[in-house]
C-alpha positions in Angstrom: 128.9 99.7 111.2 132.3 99.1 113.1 133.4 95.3 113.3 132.7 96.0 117.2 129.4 96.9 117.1 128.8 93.9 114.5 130.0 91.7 116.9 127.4 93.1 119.5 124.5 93.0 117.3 125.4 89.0 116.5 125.7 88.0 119.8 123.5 90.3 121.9 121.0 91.3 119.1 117.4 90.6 119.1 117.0 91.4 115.1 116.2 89.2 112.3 120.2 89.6 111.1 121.6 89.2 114.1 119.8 85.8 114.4 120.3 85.4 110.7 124.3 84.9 111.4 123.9 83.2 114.3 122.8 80.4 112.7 125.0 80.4 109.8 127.7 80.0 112.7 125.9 77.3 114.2 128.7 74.5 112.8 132.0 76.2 114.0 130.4 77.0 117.3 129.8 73.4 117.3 133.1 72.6 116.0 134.4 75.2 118.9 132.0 73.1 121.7 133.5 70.1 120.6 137.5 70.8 121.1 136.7 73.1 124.2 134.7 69.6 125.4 137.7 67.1 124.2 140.6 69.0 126.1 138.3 69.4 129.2 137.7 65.8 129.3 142.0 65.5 128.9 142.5 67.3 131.8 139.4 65.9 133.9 140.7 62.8 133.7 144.4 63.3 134.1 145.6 62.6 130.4 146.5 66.3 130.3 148.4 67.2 133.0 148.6 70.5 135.0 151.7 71.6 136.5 153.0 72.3 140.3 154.0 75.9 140.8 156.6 77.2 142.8 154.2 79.4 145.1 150.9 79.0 145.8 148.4 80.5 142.6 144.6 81.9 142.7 143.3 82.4 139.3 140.9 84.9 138.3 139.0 84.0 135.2 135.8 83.7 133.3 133.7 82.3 130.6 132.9 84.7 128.4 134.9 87.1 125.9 136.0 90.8 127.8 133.3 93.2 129.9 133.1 90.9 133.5 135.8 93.3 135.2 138.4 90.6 135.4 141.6 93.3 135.7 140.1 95.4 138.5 139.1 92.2 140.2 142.4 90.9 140.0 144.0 93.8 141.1 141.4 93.9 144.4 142.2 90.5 144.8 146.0 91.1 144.6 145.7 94.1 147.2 143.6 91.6 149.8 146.5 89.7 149.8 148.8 92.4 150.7 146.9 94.2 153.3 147.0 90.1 154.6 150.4 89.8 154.9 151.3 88.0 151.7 153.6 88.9 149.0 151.9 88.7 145.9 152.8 89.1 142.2 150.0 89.2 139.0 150.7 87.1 136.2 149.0 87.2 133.3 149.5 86.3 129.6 149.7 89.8 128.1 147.0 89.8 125.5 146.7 93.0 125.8 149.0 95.6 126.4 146.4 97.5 128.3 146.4 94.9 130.8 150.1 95.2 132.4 149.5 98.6 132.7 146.6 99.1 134.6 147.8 96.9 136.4 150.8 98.4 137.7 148.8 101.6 137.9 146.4 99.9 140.4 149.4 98.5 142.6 152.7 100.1 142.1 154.4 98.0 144.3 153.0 94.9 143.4 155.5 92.6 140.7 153.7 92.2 137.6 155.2 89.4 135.2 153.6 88.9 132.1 154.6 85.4 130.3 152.5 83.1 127.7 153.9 80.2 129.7 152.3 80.9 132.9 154.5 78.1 134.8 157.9 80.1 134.1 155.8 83.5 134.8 154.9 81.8 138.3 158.5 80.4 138.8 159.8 84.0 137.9 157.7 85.6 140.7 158.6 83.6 142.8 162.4 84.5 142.3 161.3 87.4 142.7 160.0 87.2 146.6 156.2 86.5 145.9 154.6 84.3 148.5 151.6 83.9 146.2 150.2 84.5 142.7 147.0 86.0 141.2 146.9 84.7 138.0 145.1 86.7 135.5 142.7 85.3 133.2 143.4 81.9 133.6 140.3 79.9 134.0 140.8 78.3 130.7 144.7 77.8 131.2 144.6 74.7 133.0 147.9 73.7 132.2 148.7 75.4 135.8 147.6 73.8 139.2 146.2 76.3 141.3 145.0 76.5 144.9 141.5 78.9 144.0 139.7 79.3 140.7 137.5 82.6 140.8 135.2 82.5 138.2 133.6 86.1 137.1 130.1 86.2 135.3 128.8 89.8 134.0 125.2 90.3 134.8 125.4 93.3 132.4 126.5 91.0 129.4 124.1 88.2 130.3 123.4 86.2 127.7 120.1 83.1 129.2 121.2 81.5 126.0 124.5 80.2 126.2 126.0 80.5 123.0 130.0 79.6 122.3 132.2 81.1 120.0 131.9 82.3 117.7 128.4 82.2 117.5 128.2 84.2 120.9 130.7 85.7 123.4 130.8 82.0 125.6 134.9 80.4 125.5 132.8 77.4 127.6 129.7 76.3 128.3 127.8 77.6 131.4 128.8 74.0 133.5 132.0 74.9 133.6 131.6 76.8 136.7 131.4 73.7 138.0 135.2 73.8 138.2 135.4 77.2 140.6 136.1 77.5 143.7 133.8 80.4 143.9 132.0 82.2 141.7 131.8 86.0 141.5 128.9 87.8 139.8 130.7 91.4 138.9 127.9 94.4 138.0 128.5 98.2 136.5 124.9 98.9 135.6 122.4 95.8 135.5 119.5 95.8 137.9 118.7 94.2 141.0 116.6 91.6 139.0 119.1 91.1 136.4 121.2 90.1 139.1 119.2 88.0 141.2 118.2 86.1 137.7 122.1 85.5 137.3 122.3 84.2 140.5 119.5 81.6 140.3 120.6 80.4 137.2 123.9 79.7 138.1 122.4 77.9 141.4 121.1 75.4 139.1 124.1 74.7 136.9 126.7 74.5 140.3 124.8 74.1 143.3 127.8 73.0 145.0 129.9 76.4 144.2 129.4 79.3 146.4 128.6 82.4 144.7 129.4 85.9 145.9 128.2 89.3 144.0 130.6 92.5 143.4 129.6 95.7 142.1 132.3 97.9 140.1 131.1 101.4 140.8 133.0 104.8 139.4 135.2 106.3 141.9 136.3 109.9 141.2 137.9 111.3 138.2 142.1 111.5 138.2 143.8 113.7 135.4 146.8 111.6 133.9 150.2 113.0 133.8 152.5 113.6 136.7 150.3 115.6 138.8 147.7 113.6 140.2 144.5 116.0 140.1 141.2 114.4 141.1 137.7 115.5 141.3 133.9 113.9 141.9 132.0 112.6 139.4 129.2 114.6 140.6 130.8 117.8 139.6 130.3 116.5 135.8 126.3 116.3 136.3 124.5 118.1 133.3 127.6 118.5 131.6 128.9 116.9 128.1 132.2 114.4 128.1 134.0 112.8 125.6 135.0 109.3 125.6 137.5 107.2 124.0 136.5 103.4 125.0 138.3 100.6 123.5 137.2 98.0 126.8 135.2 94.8 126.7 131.7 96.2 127.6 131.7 100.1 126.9 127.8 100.1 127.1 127.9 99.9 130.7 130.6 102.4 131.1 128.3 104.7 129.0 125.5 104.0 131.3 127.3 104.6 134.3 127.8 107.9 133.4 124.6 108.7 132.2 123.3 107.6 135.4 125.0 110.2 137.0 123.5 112.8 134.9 126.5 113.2 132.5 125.8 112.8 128.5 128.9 110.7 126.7 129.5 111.0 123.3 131.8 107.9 122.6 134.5 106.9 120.1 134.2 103.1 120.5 137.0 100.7 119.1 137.4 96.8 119.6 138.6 95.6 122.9 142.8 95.7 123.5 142.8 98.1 120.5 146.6 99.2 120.2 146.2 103.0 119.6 148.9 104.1 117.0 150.0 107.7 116.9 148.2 108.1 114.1 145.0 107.0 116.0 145.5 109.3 118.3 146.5 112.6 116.1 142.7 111.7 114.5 141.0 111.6 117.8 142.6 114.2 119.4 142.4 116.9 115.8 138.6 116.2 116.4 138.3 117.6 120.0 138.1 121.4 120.8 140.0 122.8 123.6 137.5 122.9 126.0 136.3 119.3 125.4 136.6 116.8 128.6 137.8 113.6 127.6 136.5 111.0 130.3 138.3 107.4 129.6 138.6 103.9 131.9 142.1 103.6 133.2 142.7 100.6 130.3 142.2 103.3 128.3 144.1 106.4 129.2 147.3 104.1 129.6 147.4 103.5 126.1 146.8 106.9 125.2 149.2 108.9 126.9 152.1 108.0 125.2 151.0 109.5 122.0 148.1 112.3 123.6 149.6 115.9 121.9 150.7 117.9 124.5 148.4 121.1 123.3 145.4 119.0 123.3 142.8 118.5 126.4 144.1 116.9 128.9 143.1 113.3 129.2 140.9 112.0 132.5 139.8 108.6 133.7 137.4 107.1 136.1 138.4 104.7 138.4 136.9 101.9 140.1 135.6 101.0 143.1 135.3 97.2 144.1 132.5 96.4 146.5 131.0 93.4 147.9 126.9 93.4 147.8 126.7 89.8 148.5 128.5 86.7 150.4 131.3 88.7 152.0 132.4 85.7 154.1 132.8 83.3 150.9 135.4 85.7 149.1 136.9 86.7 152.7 137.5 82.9 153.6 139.1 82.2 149.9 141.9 85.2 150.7 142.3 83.9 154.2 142.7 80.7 152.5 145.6 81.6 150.4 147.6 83.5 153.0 147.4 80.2 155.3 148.7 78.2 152.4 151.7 80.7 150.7 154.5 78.9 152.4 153.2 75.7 150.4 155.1 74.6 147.7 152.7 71.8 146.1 149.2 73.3 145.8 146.3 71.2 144.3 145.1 70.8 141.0 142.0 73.6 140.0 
């Protein structure tokens, strides 16, 4: 079993082994609970204190580890802002490599600065002409003051029991969302119910924090490479694809597909998984020339540098963003941020 898919099985598993190590890992989750709970309490009450930025900032976080659709929210988010009026630039920590690169695939003409000191990052985009910031996974990083805090909760990795790392996939507890500005429940392939038992849950731990719901559907298929060839999803029902997923939830990205009538056989490696050109020499020796390889965007942009030039060509899936539920909360937050870009001292989030 791949260290991914033990992972899973610990903190989404049902089985006797899965709850087996989650209660061997019940001290360090507590351990976890308790420093996550001290620097909170540092920063609640001023002891730690967040810094002014040079343009106004929204961030775009969550609570849990990968899977919500935090980069293609971001990246909507950004383009909002545009199609306002605003100037904006994404900043964002660079974890992974993935991330600046989807990134600037999503908006070409939008700055991306990528900086573990997301004050400079902000300072820097602003040098470089942005009004305003979108800060990419930054919920946690409250070392930056920030005018919105968007808070994204997966109802296809819902957990009902809340359990921190690294007992589950939780970086805080669930009343943290306390904290948002607004909170956005992001879906691929959970159900109506699913969603609507998301929704009430989180009513009782913030009733004061609007909550919005966005569903991150497949758009149509784009061919990497320098000619931008496209067709519809639809044209793939009843056939056979081959996917390379190294993403935060690949489950849903498998069920997606399958909903559409197209069977996925999946090579699945851990989230932010730097593909070396050995990686890719295995993976792509395995695939005959007729194969279709079907990736995510975070994907593809990693494996293009390396991709053989005899093998199949490589295709992704991208994404649409669309809003299901509480339009005018989400609308109002953009509106928000245009009004306030010429501000240079923005509030503490």
């Amino acid at each position: 079993m791949s260290d991914r898919r033990f992972v899973d099985r610990v903190w989404y598993g049902h089985d006797t082994l899965a709850a087996a190590a989650r209660a061997l890992l019940i001290p360090a989750e507590r351990v976890f609970g308790a420093l996550v709970g001290a620097r909170d309490l540092l920063y609640d009450a001023g002891w730690l204190p967040a810094s002014e930025t040079a343009v106004p900032a929204v961030s775009v976080g969550n609570l849990t580890v990968g899977g919500t659709g935090k980069t293609p929210v971001a990246a909507w988010i950004a383009r909002g802002l545009q199609t306002r009026g605003a100037m904006p630039a994404i900043v964002l920590r660079g974890y992974g490599a993935d991330e600046p690169l989807v990134h600037q695939t999503l908006n070409p003409t939008i700055p991306v600065i990528v900086n573990p000191d997301r004050v400079v990052a902000v300072a820097d985009a602003a040098r470089q002409g942005a009004s305003v910031v979108v800060l990419d996974d930054a919920f946690q990083h409250r070392r930056v003051q920030r005018l919105a805090d968007l808070v994204l909760i997966s109802a296809d990795q819902w957990t009902p029991a809340v359990r921190l790392l690294p007992a589950g996939p939780w970086r805080e507890p669930l009343r943290a969302v306390r904290r948002a500005t607004l909170i956005i429940v992001t879906r691929k392939a959970a159900s109506d119910d699913v969603v609507e038992s998301v929704h009430e849950r989180l009513a009782r731990a913030a009733p004061a924090v609007p909550r919005v719901s966005l569903r991150l559907d497949p758009g149509e298929l784009v061919r990497s490479g320098a000619t931008r060839e496209t067709k519809s999803l639809e044209s793939l029902r009843g056939t056979v694809v081959r996917s390379i997923l190294s993403i935060g939830d690949p489950t849903s990205f498998v069920r997606q597909m399958e909903a559409r009538g197209i069977r996925v056989i999946a090579s699945i490696f851990p989230d932010h998984h730097v593909f070396s050109a050995a990686d890719v020499e295995r993976i792509a020796s395995g695939c005959n020339p007729d194969d279709l390889i079907v990736c995510t965007l975070k994907d593809v942009v990693k494996l293009v540098p390396h991709w053989p030039r005899l093998a199949p060509p490589l295709w992704y899936v991208s994404q649409q963003v669309m809003v299901e539920r509480g339009v005018g909360g989400l609308e109002r937050v953009l509106d928000d941020l245009v009004v306030s870009r010429s501000s240079t001292s923005p509030t503490a989030g």
